[in-house]
FIZAZA-749142 format. One record per residue: x, y, z of N, C-alpha, C in turn. Coordinates in Angstrom, 1 decimal, m for minus. Each point is the difference from the previous one (the first is absolute). Layout:
<atoms>
ATOM     nx     ny     nz    cax    cay    caz     cx     cy     cz
ATOM      X      Y      Z      X      Y      Z      X      Y      Z
...
</atoms>
This chain:
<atoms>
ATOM     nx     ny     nz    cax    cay    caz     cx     cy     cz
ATOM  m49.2   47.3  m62.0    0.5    0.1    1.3   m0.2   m1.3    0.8
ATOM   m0.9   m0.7    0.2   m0.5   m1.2    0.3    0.9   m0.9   m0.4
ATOM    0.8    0.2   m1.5    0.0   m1.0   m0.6    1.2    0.0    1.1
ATOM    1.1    1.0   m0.3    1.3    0.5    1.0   m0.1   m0.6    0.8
ATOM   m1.0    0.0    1.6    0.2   m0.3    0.8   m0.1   m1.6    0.4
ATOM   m0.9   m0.6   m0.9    0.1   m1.1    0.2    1.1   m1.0   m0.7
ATOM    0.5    0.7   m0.9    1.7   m0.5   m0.6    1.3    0.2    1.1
ATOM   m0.8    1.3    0.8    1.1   m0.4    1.5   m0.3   m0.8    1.0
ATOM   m0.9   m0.1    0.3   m0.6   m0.8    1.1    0.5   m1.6   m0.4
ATOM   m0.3   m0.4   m1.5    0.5   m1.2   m0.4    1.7    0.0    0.1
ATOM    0.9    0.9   m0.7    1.2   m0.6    0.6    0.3    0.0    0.9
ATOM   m0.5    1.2    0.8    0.1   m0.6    1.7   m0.2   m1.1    0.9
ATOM   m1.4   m1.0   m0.7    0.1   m0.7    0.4    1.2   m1.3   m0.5
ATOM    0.1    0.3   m1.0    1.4   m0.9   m0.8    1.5   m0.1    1.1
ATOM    0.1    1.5    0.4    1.1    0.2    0.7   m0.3   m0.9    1.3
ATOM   m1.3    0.1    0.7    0.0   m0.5    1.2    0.1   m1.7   m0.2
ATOM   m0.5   m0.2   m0.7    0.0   m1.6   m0.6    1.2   m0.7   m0.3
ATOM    1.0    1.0   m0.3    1.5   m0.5   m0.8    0.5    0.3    1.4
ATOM   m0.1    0.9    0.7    0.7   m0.1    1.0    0.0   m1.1    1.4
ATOM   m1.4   m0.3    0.2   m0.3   m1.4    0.8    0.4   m0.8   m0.7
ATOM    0.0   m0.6   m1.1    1.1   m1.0   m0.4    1.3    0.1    0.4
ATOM    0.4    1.3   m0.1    1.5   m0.8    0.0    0.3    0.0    1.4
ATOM   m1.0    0.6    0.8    0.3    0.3    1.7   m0.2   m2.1    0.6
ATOM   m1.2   m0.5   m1.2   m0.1   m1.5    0.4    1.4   m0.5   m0.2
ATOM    0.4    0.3   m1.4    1.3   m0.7   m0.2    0.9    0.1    1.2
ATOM    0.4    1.0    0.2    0.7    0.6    1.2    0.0   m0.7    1.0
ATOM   m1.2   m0.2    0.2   m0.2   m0.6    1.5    0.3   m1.6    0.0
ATOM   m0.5   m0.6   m1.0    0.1   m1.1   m0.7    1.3   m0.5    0.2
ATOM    1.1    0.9   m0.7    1.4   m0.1   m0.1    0.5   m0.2    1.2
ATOM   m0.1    1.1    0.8    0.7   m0.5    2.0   m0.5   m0.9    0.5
ATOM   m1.3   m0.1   m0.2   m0.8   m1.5    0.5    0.8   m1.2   m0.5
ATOM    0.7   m0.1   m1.5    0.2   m1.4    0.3    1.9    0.3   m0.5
ATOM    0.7    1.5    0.3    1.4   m0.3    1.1   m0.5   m0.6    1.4
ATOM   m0.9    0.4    0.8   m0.2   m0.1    0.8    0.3   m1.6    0.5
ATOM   m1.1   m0.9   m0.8   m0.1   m0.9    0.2    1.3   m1.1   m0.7
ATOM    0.9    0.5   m1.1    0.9   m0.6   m0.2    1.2   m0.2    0.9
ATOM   m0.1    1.1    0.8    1.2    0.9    1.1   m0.4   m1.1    1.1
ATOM   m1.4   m0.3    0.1   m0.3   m0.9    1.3    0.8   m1.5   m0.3
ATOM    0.2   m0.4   m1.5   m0.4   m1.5   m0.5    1.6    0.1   m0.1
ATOM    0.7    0.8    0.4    1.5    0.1   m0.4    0.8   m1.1    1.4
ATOM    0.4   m1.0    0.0    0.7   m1.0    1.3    0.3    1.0    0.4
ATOM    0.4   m0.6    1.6    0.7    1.0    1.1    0.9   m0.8    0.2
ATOM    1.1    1.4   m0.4    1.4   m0.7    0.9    0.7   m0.2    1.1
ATOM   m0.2   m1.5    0.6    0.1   m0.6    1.1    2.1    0.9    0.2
ATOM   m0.3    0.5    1.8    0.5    0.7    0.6    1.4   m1.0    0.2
ATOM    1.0    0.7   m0.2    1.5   m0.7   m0.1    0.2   m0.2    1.7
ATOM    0.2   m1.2    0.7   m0.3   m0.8    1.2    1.8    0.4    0.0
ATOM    0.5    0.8    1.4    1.5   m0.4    0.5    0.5   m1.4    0.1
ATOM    0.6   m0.3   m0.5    0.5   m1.2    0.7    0.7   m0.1    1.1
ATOM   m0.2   m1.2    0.9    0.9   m0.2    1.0    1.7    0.0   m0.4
ATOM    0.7    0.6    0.5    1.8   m0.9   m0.1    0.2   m0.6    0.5
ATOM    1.1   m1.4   m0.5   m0.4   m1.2    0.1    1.3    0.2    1.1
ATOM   m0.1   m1.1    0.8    0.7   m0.1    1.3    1.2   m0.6   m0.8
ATOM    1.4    0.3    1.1    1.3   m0.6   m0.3    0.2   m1.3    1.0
ATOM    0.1   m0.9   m0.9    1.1   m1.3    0.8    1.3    0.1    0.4
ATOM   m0.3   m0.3    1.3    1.5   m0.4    0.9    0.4   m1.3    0.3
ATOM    1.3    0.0   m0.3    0.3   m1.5    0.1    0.5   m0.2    1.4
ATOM    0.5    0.7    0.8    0.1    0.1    1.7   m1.8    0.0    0.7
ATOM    0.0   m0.9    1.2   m1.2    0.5    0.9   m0.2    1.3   m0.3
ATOM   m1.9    0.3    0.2   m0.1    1.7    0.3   m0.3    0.1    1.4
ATOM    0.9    1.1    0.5   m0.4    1.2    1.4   m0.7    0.7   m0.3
ATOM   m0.6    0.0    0.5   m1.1    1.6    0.3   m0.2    0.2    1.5
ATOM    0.4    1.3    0.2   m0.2    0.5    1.2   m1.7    0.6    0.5
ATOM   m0.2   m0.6    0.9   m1.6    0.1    0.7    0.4    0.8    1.1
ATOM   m0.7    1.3   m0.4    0.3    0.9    1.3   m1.5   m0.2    0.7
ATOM    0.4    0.1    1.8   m0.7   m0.5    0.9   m0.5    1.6    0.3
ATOM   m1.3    0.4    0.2   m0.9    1.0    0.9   m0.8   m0.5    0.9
ATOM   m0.5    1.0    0.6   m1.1   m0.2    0.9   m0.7    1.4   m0.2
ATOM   m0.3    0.6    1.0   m0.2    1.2    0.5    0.8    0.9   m0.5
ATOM   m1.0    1.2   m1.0    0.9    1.3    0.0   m0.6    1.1    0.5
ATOM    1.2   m0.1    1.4   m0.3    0.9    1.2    0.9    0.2    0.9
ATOM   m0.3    0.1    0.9    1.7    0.4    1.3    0.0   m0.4    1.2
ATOM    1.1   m0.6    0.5   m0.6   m0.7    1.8    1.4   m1.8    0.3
ATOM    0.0   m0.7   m1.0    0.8   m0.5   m0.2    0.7   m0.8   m1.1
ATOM    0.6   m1.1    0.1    0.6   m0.6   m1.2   m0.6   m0.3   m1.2
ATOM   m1.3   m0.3    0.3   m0.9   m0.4   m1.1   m0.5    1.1   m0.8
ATOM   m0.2    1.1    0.6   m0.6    1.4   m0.2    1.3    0.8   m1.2
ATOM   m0.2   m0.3   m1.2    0.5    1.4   m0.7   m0.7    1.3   m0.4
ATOM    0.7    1.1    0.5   m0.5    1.4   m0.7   m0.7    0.0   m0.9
ATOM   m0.8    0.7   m0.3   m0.7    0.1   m1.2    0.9    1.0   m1.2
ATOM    1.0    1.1    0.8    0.9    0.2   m0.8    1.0   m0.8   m0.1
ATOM    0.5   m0.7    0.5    1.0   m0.9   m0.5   m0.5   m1.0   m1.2
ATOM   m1.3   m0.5   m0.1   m0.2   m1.1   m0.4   m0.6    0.6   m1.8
ATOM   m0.4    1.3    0.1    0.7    1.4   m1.0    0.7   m0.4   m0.5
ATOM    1.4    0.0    0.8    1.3    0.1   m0.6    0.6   m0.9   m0.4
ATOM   m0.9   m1.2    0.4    0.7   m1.4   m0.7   m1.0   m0.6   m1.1
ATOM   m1.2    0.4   m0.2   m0.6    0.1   m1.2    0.4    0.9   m1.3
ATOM    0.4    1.3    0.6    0.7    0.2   m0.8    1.2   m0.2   m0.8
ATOM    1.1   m0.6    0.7    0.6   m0.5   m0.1   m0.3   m1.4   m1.0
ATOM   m0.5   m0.5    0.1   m0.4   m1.1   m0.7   m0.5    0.8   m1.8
ATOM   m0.8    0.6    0.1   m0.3    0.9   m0.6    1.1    0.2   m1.0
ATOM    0.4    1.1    0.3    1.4    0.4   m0.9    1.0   m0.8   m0.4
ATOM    0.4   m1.1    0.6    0.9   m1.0   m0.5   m0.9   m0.9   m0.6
ATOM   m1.1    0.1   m0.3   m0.4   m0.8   m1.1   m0.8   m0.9    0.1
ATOM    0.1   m1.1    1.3   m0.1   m1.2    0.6   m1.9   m0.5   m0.1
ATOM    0.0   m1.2   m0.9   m1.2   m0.3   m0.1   m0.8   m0.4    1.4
ATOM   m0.7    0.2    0.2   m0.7   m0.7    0.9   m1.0   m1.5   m0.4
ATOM    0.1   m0.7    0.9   m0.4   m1.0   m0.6   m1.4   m0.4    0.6
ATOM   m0.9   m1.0   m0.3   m1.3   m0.6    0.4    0.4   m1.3    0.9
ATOM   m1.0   m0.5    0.3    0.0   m1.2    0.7    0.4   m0.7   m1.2
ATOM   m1.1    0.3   m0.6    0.3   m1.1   m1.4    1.2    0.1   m1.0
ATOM    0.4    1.1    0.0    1.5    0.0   m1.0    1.0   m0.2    1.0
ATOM   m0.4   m0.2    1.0    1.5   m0.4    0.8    0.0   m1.7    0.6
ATOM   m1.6   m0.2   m0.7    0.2   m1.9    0.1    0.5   m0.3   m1.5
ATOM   m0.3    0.6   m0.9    0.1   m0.1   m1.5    1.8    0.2   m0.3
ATOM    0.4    0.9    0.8    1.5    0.3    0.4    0.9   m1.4    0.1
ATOM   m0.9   m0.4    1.6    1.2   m1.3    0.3   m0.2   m1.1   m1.1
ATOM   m1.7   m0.2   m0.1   m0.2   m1.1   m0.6    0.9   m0.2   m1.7
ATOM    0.0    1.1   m0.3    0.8   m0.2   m1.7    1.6    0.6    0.3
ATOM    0.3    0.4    1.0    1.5    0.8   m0.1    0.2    1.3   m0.5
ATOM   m1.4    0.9   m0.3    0.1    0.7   m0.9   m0.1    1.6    0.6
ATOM    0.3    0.8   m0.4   m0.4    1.2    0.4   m0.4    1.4   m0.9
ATOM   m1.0    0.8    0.3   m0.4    0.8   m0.6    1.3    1.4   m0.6
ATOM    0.8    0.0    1.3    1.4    0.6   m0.5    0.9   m0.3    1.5
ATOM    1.2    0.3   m0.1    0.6   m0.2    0.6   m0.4    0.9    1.6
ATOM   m0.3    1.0    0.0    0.3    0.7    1.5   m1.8   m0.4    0.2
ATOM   m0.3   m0.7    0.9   m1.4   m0.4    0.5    0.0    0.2    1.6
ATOM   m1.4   m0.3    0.4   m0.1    0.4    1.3   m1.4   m0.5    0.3
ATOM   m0.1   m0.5    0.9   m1.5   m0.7    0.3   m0.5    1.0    2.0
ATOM   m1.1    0.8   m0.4   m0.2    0.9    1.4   m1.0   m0.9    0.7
ATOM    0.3    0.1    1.1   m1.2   m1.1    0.7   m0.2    1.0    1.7
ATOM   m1.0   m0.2    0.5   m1.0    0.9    0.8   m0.5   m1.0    0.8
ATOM    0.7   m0.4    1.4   m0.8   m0.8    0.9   m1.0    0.0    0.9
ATOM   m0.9    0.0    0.4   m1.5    0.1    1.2   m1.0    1.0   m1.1
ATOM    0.3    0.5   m0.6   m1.0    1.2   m0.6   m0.5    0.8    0.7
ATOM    1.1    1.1    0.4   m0.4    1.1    0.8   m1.0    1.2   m0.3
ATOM   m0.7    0.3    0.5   m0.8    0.8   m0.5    0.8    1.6   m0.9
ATOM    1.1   m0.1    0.7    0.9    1.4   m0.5    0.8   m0.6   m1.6
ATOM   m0.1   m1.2   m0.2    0.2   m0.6   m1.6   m1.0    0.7   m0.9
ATOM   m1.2    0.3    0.1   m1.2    0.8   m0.3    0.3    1.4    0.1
ATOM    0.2    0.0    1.1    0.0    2.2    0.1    1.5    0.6   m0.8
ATOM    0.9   m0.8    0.5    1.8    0.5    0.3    0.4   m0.4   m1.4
ATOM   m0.4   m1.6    0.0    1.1   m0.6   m1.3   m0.4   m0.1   m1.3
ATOM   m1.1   m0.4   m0.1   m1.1    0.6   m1.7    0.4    0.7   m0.4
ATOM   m0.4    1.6    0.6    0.8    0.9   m1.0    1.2    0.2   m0.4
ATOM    1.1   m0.9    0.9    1.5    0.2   m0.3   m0.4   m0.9   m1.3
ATOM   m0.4   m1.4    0.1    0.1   m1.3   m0.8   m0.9    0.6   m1.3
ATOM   m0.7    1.2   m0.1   m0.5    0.1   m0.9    0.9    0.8   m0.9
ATOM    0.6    1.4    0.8    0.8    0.8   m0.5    1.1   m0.2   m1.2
ATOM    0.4   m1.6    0.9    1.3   m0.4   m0.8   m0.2   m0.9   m0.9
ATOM   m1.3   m0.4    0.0   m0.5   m1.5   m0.6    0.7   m0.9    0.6
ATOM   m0.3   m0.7    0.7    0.9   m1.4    1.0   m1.1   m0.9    0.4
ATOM    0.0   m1.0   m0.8   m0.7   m1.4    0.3    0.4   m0.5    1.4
ATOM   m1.1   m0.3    0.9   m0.1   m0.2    1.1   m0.5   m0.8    0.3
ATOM    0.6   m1.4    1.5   m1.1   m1.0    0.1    0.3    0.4    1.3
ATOM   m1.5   m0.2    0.5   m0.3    0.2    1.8   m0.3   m1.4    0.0
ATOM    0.5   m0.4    1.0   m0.4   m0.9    0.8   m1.0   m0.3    1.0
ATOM   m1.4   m0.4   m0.2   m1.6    0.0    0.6    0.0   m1.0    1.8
ATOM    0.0    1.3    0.7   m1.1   m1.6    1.1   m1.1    0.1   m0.2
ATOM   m0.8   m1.1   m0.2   m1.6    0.3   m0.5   m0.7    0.3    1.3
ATOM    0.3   m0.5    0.8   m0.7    0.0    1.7    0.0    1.9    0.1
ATOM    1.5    0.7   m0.2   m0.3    1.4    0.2   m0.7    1.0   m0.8
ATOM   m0.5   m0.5   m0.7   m1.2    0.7   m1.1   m0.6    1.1    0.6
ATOM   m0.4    0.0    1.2   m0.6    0.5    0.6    0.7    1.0    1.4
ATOM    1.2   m0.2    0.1    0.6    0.3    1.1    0.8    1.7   m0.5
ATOM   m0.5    0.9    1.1   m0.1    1.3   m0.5    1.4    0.6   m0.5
ATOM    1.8   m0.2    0.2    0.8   m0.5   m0.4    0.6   m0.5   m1.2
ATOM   m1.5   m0.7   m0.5    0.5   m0.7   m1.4   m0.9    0.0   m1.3
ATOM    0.2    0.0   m0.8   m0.7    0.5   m1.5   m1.3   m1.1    0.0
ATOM   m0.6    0.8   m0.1   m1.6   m0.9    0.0   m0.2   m0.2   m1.5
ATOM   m0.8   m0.7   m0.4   m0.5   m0.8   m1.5   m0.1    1.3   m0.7
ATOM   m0.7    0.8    0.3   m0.2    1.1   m0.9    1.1    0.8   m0.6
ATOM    1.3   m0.2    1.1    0.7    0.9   m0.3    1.1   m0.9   m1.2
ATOM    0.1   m1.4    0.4    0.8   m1.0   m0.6   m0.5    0.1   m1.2
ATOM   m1.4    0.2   m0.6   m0.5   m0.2   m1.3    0.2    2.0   m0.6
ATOM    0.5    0.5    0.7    0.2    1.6   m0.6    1.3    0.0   m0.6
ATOM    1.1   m1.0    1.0    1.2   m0.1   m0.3    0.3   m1.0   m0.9
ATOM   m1.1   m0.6   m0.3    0.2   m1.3   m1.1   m0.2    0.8   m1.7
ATOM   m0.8    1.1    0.4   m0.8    0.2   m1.2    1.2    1.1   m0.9
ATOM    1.1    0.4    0.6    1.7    1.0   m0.6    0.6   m1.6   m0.6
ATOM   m0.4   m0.9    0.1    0.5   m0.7   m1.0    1.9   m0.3    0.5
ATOM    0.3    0.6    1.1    1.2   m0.1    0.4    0.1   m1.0    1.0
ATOM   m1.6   m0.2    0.9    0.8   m0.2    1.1   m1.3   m1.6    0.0
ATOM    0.9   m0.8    0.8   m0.7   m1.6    0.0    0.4   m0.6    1.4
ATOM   m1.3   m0.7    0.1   m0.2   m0.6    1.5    0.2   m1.4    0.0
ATOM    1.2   m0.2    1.0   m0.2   m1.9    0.4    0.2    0.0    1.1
ATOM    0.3   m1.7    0.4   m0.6   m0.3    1.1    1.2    0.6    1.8
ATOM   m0.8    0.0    0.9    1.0    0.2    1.1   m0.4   m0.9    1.0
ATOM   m0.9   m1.4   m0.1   m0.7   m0.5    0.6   m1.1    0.4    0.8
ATOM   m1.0   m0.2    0.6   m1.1    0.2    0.4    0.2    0.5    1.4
ATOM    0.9    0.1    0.9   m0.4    0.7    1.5    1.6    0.4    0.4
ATOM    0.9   m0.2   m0.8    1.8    0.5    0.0    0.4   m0.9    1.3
ATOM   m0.2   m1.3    0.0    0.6   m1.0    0.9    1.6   m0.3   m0.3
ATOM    0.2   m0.5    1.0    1.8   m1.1   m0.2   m0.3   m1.1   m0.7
ATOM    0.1   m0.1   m1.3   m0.3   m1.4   m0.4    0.5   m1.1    0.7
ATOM    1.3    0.3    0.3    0.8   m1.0    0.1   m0.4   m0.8    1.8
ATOM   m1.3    1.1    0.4   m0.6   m0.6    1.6   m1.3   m0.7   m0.4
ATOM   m0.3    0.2   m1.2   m1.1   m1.1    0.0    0.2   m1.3   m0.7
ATOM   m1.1   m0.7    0.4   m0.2   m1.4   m0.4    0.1   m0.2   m1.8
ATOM    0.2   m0.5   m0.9   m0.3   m0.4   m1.5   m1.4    0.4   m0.1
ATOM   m1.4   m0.8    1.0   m1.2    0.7   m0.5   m0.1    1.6    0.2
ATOM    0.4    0.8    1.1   m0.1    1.2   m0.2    1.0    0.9   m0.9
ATOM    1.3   m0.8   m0.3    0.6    0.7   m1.0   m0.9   m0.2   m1.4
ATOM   m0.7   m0.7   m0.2   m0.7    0.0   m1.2   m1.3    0.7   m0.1
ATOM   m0.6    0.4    1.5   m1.2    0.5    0.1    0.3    1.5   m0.7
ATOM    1.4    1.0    0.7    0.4    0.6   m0.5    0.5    0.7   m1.2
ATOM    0.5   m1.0   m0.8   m0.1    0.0   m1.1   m1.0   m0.3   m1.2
ATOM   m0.6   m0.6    0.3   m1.1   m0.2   m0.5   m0.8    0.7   m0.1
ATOM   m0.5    0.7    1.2   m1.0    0.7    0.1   m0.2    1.6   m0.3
ATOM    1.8    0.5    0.0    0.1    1.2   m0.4   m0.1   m0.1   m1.3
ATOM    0.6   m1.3   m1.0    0.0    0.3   m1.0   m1.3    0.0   m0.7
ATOM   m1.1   m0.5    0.7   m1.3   m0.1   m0.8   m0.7    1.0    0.4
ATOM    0.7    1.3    0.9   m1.3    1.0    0.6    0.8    0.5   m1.2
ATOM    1.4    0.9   m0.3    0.3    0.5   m1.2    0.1   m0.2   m1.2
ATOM   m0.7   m1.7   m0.1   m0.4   m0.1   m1.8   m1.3    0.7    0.2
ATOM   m0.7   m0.6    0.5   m1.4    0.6    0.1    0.1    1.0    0.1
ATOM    0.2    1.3    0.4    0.1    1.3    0.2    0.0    0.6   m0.9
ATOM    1.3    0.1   m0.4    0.7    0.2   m1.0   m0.1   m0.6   m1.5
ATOM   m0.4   m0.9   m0.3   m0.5   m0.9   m0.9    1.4    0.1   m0.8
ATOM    0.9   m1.1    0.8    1.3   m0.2   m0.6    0.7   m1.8    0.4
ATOM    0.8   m0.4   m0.3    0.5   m0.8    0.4    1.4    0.5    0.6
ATOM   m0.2   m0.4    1.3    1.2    0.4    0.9    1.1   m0.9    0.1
ATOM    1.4    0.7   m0.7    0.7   m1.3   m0.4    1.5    0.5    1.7
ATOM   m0.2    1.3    0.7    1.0   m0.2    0.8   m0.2    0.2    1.2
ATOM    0.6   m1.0    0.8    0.0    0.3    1.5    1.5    0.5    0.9
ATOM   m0.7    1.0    0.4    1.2    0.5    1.0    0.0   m0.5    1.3
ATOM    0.9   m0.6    1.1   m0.3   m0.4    0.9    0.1    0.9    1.4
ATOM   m0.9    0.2    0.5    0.4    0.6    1.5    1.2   m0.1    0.8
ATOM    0.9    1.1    0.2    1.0    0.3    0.2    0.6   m1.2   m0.5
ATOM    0.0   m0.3   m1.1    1.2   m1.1   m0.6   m0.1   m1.1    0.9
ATOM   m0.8   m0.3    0.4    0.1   m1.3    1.4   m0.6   m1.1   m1.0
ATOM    0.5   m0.9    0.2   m0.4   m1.6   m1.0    0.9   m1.4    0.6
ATOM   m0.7   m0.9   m0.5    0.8   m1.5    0.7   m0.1   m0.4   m1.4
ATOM    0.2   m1.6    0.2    0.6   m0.5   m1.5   m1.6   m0.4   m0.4
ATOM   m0.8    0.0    0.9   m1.4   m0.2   m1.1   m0.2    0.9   m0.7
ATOM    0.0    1.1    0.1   m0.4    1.6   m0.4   m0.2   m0.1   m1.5
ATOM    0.9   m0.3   m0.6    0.2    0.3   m1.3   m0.9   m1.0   m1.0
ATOM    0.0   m1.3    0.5   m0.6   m1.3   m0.4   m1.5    0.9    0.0
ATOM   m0.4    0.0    1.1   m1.5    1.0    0.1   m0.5    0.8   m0.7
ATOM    1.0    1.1   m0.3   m0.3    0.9   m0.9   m0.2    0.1   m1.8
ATOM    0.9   m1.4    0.1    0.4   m0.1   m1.4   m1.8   m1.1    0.0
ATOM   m0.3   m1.1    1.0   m1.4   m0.4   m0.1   m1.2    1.2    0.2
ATOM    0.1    1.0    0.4   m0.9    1.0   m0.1   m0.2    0.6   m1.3
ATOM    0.7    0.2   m0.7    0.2    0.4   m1.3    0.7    1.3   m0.3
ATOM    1.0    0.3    1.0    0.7    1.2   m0.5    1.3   m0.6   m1.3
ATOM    0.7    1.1   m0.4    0.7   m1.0   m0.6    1.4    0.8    0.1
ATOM    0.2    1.0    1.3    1.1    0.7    0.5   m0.1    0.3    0.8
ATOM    1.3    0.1    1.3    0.0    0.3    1.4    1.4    1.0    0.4
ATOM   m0.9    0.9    0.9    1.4    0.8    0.4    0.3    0.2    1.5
ATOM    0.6    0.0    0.2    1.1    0.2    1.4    0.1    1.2    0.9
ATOM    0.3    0.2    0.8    1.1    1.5    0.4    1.5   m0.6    0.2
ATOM    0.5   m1.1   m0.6    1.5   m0.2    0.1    0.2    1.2   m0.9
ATOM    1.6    0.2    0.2    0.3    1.4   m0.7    0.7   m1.0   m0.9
ATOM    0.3    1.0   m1.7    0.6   m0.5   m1.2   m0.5   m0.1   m1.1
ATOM    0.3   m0.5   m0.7   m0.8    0.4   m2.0   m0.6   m1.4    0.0
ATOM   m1.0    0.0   m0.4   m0.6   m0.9    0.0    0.3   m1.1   m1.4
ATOM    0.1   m1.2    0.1    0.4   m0.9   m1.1   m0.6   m0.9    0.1
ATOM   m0.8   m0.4   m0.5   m0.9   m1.7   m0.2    0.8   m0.7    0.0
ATOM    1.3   m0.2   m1.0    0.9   m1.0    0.3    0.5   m0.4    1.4
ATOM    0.3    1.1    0.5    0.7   m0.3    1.2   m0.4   m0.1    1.3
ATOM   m1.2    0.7   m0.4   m0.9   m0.5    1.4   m1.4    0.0    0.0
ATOM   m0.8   m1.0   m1.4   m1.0   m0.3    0.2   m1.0    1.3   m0.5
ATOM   m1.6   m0.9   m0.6   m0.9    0.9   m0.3   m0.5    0.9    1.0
ATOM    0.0   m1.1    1.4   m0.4    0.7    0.9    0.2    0.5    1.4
ATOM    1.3    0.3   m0.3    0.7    0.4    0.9    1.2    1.3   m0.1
ATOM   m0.6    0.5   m0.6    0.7    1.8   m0.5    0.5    0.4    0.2
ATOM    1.1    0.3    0.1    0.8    1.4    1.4   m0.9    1.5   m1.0
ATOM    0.0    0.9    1.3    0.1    1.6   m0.6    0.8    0.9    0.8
ATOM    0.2    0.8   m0.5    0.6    1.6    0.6   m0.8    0.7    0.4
ATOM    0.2    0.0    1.6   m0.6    1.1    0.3   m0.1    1.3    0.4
ATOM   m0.4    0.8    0.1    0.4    1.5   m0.5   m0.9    0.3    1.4
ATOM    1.3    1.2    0.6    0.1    0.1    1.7   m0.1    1.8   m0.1
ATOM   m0.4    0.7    1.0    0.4    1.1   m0.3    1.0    0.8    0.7
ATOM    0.2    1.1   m0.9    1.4    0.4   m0.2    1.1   m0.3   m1.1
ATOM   m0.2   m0.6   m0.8    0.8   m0.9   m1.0    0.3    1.1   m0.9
ATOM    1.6    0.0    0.3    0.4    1.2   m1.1   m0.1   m0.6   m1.6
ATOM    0.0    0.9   m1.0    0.1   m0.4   m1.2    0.5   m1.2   m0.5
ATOM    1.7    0.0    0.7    0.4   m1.0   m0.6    0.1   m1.4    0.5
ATOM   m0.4    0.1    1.8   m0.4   m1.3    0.6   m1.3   m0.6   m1.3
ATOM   m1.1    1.5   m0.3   m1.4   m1.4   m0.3    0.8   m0.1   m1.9
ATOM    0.5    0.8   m0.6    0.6   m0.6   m1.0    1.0   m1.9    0.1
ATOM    0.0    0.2    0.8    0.9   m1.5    0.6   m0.9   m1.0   m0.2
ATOM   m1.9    0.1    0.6   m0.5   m1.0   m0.2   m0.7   m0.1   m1.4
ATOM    0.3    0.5   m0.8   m0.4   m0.2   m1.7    1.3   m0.9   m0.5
ATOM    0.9    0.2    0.2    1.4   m0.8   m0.9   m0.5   m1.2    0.1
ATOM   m0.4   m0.6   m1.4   m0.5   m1.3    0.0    1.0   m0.9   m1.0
ATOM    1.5    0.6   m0.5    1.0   m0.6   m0.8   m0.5    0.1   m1.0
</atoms>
């Protein structure tokens, strides 16, 4: 009987013995998929490419639509539903919007991203650009440049630093310059036209941590220094409130006409200021 019991106790222990082996193997085995699975390259993520722009053998137009204020009271002031309606509008017909930078890259090579383009521009930086127009300009996706007084940073009316870096951070919308206190250039002296430019553009590199390549001029007012200045300040494009499609050939880096957009503008009046041929 003895002998019995201890002929079971021995295969039993056989069984437990054969079976921790293979449980090592086991483990052994996933352990080094494991590690093979790690040592396997990763495959680098297929990058969109950009589409490559079309050349035109005629000058390019691009229409620069003029804002200010989206609000109500007078000319400068559009609806915030209207201004709706002409984003969307843009929207559905397709119309790229452009940057500061793809619409210097525009004139400088003749080229364009596609044919129906549109450059949105935003003058004084109203505080209601923030509350009113963001969420339209987000809704629709529409690349936006405001135009900065640095002096109003602080002026309860107008988008303070914090708010400029909320609206920077949608990736849609970009700040340049409006000069530093919204003077008549064209009433100061050459030193103060430069102090002005100058000085806005170094409060919004520094700010912003950008190179500020455009200046807008206060109510379009300029003399024949103006542009000489700006182009010594280091912008390297200028716009207007002359009305019309703006052409480098025909009227200079820094001297832009735009369209400006008034309220009330039925559909097919503001369809009128996109026709760029």
């Amino acid at each position: 009987m003895k002998t019995s019991w201890a002929l079971v106790g021995g295969l039993m222990s056989l069984m437990l013995l054969t079976s921790g082996c293979q449980a090592k193997k086991s483990n052994s085995a996933a352990s080094s998929s494991t590690q093979a699975a790690s040592l396997q390259p990763v495959k680098p993520k297929k990058q969109s490419q950009a589409k490559p722009w079309h050349q035109y053998q005629k000058n390019v137009n691009i229409p620069i639509l003029m804002y200010h204020s989206i609000s109500q009271g007078n000319s400068l002031r559009v609806p915030s539903a209207e201004f709706e309606q002409q984003m969307n509008y843009l929207h559905k017909h397709h119309y790229y919007t452009l940057t500061t930078a793809e619409a210097i890259r525009a004139f400088k090579t003749n080229q364009l991203p596609q044919k129906k383009v549109v450059w949105v521009t935003m003058d004084d930086a109203y505080k209601d650009n923030y509350t009113k127009a963001l969420p339209i300009i987000k809704k629709y996706h529409i690349k936006t440049t405001i135009n900065y007084i640095t002096s109003f940073a602080k002026h309860h009316n107008h988008l303070t630093l914090k708010q400029v870096q909320k609206m920077r951070q949608t990736h849609l919308v970009e700040f340049q310059s409006h000069t530093v206190k919204h003077l008549d250039l064209n009433e100061l002296t050459d030193q103060q036209q430069e102090k002005e430019l100058t000085d806005s553009k170094r409060w919004l590199d520094q700010k912003l941590h950008q190179d500020t390549q455009l200046i807008c001029y206060p109510a379009g007012r300029v003399n024949n220094a103006t542009a000489r200045l700006a182009k010594q300040a280091g912008y390297k494009i200028g716009i207007t409130t002359e009305p019309g499609m703006a052409n480098v050939k025909q009227q200079g880096w820094y001297n832009l006409k735009r369209q400006r957009v008034v309220p009330n503008m039925t559909t097919a009046a503001f369809a009128t200021l996109l026709q760029n041929n």
